[in-house]
N, C-alpha and C positions, 0 to 999 in steps of 0.2 A: 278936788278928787284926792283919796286916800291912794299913797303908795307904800305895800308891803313887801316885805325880802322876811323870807326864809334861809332861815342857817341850821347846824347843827347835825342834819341827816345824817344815814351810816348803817353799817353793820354791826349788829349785835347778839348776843350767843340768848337762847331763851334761858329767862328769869332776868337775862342783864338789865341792864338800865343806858338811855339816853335820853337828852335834855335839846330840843329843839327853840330856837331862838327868832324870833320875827319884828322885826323893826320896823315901827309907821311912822312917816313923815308925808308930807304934804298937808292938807286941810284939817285941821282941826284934829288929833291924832282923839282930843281928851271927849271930843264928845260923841264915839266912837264904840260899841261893844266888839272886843275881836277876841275868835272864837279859833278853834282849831278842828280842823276838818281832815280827812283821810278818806282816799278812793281805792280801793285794790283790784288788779284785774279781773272782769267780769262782774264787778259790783258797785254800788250806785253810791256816791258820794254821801258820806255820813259825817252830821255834824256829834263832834266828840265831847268838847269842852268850851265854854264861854265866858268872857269876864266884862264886865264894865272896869268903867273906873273909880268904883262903890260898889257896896253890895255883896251880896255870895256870889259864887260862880256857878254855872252849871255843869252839869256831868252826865254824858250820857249812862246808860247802864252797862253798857259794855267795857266801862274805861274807868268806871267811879271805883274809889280807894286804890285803884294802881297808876294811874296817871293824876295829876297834879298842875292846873292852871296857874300863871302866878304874871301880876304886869307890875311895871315900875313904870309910875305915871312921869318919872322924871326923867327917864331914856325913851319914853312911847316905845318899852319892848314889852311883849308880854312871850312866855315863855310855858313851855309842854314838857313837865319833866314826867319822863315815861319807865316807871320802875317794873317787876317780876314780867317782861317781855315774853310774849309768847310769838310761834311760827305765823299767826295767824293778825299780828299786828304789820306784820310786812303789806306794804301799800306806801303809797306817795303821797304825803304829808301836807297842807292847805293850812295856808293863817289867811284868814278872810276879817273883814271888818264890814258894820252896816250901823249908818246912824242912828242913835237912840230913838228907839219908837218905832222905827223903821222894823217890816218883816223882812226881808230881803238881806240879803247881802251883795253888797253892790262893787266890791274893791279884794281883790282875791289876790294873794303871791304867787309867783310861781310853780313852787313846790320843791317838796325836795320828798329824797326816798329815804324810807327806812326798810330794812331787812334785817330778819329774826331768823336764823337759822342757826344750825351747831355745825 
């Protein structure tokens, strides 16, 4: 079983920038795609960003060219650097991971909050 921790969350003024951090240990951290996910009240968990440990990332449309995936396969952290913040990125923050091939994601962190506000 994959275990994730999130770090990083906070408060930020819109346009600011924050950088979210997620650490995987336990099984096999490398054969592993983990993605970053965000839920906000009254809305259905959206996947944001995803990386292997190869390859491009993905990006949803909501977050491509302002947010930024990035993993370091030699700390199993992969990281959500979140630049021009908007009100509307405020929600509670998911680093999830799911075995390669795999549709699911099966190993989820706890979360952490981020708030955009002035």
């Amino acid at each position: 079983q994959l275990q994730l921790a999130e770090s990083g969350g906070g408060s930020a003024q819109p346009g600011g920038s924050l950088r979210l951090s997620c650490a995987a240990s336990g099984r096999s951290p490398s054969l592993y795609v983990l993605a970053w996910f965000r839920q906000a009240p009254g809305k259905e968990r959206e996947l944001l960003a995803a990386r292997y440990v190869a390859g491009d990332p993905y990006y949803s449309d909501t977050v491509k060219g302002r947010f930024t995936i990035s993993r370091d396969n030699a700390k199993n952290t992969v990281y959500l650097q979140m630049n021009s913040l908007k009100p509307e990125d405020t929600a509670v923050y998911y680093c999830a991971g799911k075995f390669r091939g795999s549709q699911v994601y099966t190993s989820w962190g706890q979360g952490t909050q981020v708030t955009v506000s002035s």
